[in-house]
N, C-alpha and C positions, 0 to 999 in steps of 0.2 A: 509551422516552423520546421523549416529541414538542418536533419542532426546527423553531423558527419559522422559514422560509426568505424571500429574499427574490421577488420576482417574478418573475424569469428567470434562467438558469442565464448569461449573463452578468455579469449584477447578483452574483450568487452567487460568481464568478471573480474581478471587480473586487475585493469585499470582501475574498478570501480573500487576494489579494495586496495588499492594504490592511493587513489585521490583521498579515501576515508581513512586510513595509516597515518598519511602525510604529517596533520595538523599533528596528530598524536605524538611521529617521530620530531617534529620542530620543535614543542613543547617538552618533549624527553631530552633533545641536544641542549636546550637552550637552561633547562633547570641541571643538568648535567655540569654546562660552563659556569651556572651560578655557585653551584656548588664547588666547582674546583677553584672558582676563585677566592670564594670564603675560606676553602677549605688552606689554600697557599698565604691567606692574610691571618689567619688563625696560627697556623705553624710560624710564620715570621712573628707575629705576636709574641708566643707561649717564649719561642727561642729567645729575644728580645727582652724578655721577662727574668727568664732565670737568667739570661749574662748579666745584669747588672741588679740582681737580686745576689749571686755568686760574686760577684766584684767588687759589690758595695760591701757585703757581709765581709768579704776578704782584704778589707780596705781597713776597717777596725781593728781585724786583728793582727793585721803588720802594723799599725799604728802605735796599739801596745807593746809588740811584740820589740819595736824601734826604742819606743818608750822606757820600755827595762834595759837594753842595749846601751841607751847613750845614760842611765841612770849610772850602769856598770862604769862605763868610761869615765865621769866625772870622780865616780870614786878613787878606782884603781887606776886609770892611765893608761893603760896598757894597751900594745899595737895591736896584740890580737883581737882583744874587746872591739877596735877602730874595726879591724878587719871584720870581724861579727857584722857588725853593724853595718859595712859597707856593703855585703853579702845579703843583707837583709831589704837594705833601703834598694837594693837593685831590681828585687820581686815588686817593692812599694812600690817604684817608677812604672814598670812594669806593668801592674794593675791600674793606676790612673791611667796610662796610655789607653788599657783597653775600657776602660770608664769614658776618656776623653770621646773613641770612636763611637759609642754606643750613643753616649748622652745626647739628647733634643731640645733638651731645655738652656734657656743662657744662663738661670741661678747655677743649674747644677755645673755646667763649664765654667762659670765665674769662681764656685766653689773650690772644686777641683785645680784650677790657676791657682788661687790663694794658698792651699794646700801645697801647694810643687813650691811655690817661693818660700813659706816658712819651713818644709821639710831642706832645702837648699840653705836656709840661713841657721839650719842648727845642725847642717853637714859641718859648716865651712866654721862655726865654732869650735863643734869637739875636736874638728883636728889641731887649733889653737893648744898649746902648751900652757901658757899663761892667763887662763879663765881666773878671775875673781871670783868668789860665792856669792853676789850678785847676779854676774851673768849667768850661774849655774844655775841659778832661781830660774832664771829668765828663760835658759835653753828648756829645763822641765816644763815651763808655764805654758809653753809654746806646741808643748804636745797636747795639752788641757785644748788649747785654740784648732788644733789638728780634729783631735776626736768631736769636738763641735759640727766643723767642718763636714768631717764624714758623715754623723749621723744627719746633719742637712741633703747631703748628697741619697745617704739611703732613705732619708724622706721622703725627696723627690723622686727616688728611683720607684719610690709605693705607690707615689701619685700617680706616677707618669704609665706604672702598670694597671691601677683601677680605669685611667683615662683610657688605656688600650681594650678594656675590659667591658667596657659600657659603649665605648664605640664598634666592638665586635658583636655587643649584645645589640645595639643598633641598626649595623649589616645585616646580622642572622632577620630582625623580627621586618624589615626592608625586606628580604630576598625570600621570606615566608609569604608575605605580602602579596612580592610581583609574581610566585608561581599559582597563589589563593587567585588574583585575578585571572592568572594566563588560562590558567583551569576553567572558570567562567566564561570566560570568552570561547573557549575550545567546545565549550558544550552547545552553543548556535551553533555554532561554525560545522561542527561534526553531523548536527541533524539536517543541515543542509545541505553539504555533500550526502551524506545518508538518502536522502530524499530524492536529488538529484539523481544519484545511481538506480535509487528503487524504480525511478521514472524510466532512466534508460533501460533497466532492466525488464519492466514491466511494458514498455510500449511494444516490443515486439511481439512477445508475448501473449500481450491480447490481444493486437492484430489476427494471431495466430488463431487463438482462441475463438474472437467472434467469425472466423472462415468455417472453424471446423463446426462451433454451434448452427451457422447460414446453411452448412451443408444436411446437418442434422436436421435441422430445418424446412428442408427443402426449396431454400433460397437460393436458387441455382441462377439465378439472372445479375447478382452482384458478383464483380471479380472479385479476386481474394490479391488485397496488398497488401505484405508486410514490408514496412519501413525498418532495418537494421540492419546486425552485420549480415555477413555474404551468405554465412552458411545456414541466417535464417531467411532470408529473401528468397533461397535456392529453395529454402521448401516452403518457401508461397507460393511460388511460381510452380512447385511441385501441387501443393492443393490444389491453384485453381486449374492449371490441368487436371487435374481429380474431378472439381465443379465443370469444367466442360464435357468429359469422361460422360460423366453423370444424365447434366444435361443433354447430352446424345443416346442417351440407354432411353433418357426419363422420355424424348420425344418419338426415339423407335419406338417404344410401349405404348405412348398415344396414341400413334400412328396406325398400330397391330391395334389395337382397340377400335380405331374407326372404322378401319378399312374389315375386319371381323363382326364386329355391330352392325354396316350396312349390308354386309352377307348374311346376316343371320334375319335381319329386319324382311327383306326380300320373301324368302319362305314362309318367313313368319305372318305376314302379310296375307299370302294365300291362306293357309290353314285356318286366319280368323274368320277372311272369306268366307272359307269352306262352311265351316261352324255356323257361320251367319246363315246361309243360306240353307244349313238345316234345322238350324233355328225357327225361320222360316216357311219348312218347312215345301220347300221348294221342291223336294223328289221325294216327295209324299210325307202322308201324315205318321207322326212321330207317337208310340205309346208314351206311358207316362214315365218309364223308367229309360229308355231315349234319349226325353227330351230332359232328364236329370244328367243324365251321359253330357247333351251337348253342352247343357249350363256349364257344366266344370271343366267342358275344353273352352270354354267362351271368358270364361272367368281365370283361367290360369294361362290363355292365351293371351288374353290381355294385359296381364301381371308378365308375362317377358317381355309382353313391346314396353313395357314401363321401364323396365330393366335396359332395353337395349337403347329407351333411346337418353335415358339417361347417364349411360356411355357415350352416347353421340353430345349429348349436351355438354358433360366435361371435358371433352378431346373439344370441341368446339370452344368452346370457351379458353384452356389450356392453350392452343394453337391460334387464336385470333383474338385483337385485342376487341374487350367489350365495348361494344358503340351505343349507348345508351338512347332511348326516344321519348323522349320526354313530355311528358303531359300530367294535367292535373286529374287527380284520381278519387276520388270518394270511395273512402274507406268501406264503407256500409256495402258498398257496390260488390266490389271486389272480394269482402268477407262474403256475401249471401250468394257469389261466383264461388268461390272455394267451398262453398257448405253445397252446393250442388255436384259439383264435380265430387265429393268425395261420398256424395249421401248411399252410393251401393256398401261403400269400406266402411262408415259407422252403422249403417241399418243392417249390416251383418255381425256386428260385435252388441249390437245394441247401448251403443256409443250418443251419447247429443254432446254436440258442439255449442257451444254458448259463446257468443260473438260482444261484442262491447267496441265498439268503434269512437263513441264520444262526438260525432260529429264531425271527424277529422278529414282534411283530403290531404292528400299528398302528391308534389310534384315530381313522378317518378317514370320509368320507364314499367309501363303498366304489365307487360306479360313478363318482363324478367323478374316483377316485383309476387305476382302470380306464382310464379315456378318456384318461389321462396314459399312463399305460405303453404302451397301446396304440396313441397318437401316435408315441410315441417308440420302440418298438419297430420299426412298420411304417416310419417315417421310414429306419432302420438297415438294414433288409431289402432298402429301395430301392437303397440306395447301396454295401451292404458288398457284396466279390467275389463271386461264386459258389465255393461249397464251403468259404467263409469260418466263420467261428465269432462269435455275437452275446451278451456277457455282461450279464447282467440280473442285478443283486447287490444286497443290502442289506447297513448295517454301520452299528454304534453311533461316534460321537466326542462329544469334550467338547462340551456346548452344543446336538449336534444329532446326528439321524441321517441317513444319507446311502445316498437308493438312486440307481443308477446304470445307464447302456445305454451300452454302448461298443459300437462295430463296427471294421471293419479299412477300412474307405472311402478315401478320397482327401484327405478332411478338408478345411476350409475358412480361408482365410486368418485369422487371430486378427483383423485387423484388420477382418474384415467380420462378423464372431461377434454383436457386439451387434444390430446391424441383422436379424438372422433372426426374432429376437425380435416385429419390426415387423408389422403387417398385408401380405398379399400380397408380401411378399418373400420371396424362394426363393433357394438355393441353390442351386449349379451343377448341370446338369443330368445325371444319373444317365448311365452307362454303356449301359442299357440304352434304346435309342433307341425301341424299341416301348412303352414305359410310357407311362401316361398322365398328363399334367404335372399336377402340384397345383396346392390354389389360392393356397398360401403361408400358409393360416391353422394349421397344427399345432403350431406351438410358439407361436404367437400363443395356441392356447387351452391349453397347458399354461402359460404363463405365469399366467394368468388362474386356472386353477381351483388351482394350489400358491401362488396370493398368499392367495386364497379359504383355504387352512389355514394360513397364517400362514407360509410355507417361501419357496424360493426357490429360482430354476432358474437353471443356467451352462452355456455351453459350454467345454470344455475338451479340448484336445491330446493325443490316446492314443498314446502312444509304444508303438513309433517310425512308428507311421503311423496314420491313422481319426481317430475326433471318437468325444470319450466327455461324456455330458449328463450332469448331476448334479442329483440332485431333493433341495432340503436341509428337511427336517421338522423343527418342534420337538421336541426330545428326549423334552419331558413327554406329546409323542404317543405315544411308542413302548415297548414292555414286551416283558420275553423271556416266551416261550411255559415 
């Protein structure tokens, strides 16, 4: 899947804690807006509440207040009393109007009507001169019907504020509600974005990552692509120029190894000659301390051409792909060819090789399979004690079969096992201080020719002491005899 990135792994950052922000700031705007609008129906509430908790209460007491006014008037008569009272009943009008505006209900409007018409029909008496004490009855009785009046009005003004009360406490446990859920939802939502970013973040990343492990590696044959922004693509394209870099050193050095190996093989060649033929003793006969002389140029002449051409072998291998020749091989054969070829290297340590084949053949490329065992075997003669025992076994398992070289050696720390694998690295140096040091390529080139059959090589821990190698072949390679 191609992911359009942006121009810098900055840019890339910014974004990604942009996109993970976002839901956060939507859910911050949005319980933001809930709350201001609770917060504006709360405030019109509360205000709503006290006007007509203030109006109704102030409705009573101009009611009285009218009450004793037109009591005065019926007694005494008198204009000023009128005027009192006119002065009075004008605040009265006054506060129904702002009760009229406020009111939602039709009792308390209906109420409030009734009230204006009998506060108007005991105006338009007391200015009357000739009331009877009947009507006088009637104008007081009439306030009795007032004051009724109002405390229905402040009734419903009680009502109508607990019904604002419960429909606020309503809203509020609704708008707790939808930010409980928005929350819920936010928290998918956020590890998904999260994950998303970490992807994007991460894909370069490790691109980056598994070039520079390839190079550690010595995987110089795979380019190095990183897929992202600019400014990390610019340095994959800067690795795998690093891996080409590389790769050109790594093939000059083969190169100087061959071309140095087959100069050195050349001379080397004569001087065994040489050695041989005084061995031989071809320009006369040799005393006995001599012919101890020639043994140990014969013996440690031949231990360089070991050396040199197993430089020639890995530069071979290294530079040409391996072409395998395949045929069927009897184990037995090949192990009691390996216990020959090696029998001067354990009858000088005083070494037995102990062979275990099981009957097995193998359809292999027979000398490239040879140059494994015989790696690995001479590797075990170096290291294992003298008077030690070296076993060379083969054996079927599921999936694969498994030949093996154990010794009794000193073995080597697990933690430095992969690295032997490497070019020119060696293991700790052999007991025997007169040997002659290798060049570190032996298991460099059994690696090489058991990838070459499709297997796989390990070091592994031989209890309770030594280092036992495991050669792992395709099953479908192997048949009983």
């Amino acid at each position: 899947m191609h992911v359009r990135y942006p121009g810098s792994f900055l840019k890339l950052l910014l974004i990604g804690f942009g996109l993970v922000a976002l839901p956060l700031l939507v859910a911050l705007g949005d319980a933001y807006i809930s709350l201001e609008k609770l917060m504006q129906r709360s405030e019109r509430s509360i205000t709503h509440a006290v006007q007509i908790t203030r109006d109704s209460r102030a409705l009573g007491e101009q009611i009285t207040a009218l009450e004793r006014l037109a009591r005065q008037q019926l007694v005494l008569g008198e204009q000023g009393v009128l005027d009192a009272y006119a002065a009075r009943r004008a605040q009265f009008l006054e506060g129904l109007a702002h009760l009229k505006d406020v009111a939602e209900d039709d009792v308390a409007s209906a109420q409030l009507a009734g009230l204006t018409a009998r506060e108007a029909s005991v105006w338009r008496a007391l200015q009357r001169q000739d009331l009877s004490p009947k009507e006088a009855r009637s104008i007081v009785g009439e306030f009795s019907g007032m004051r009724d009046a109002a405390t229905e009005v402040l009734h419903r003004a009680d009502m109508r504020i607990e019904g604002d009360i419960a429909e606020l406490r309503e809203k509020t446990e609704h708008a707790r509600h939808q930010l409980l859920f928005r929350l819920l939802a936010l928290i998918p939502v956020g590890i998904l974005l999260i994950a998303g970013v970490i992807f994007l973040i991460r894909r370069p990343i490790r691109h980056l990552g598994e070039g520079i492990r390839g190079l550690g590696d010595g995987q110089l044959d795979k380019k190095i692509v990183v897929r992202g922004p600019r400014d990390l693509e610019e340095l994959g394209r800067e690795l795998d120029w690093l891996r080409l870099r590389l790769n050109e050193v790594d093939e000059q050095k083969m190169r100087f190894l061959r071309h140095v190996s087959h100069e050195l093989k050349t001379p080397l060649t004569a001087v065994h000659e040489g050695t041989q033929l005084l061995s031989d003793q071809v320009s006369g006969e040799l005393n006995a301390e001599q012919r101890e002389i020639v043994g140990i140029l014969r013996s440690n002449s031949a231990r360089l051409r070991q050396l040199i051409e197993n430089l020639l072998d890995y530069s071979g291998i290294r530079f040409r792909p391996t072409v395998l020749t395949r045929e069927p091989v009897a184990l037995a054969d090949l192990f009691a060819q390996i216990g020959e070829d090696q029998k001067l290297a354990l009858a000088a340590r005083k070494l037995t090789l102990q062979a275990f084949d099981h009957g097995l053949s193998v359809d292999v490329d027979r000398e490239k399979l040879r140059v494994v065992l015989d790696n690995l075997v001479s590797n075990a003669a170096k290291y294992a004690p003298e008077e030690s025992v070296i076993d060379l076994l083969a054996q079927r398992q599921a999936g694969q079969t498994l030949i093996e070289v154990a010794d009794q050696g000193p073995g080597v720390p697990m933690e430095n096992v992969e690295r032997l694998f490497e070019p020119f690295v060696q293991g700790p140096p052999p007991r025997d201080a007169a040997s002659i040091k290798g060049t570190g390529l032996g298991l460099s080139i059994v690696r090489e020719l058991v990838s070459a059959h499709g297997g796989n090589v390990e070091l592994l821990s031989n209890q309770p002491h030594g280092m036992r190698v495991r050669v792992s072949l395709p099953n479908t390679a192997i048949t009983a005899n």
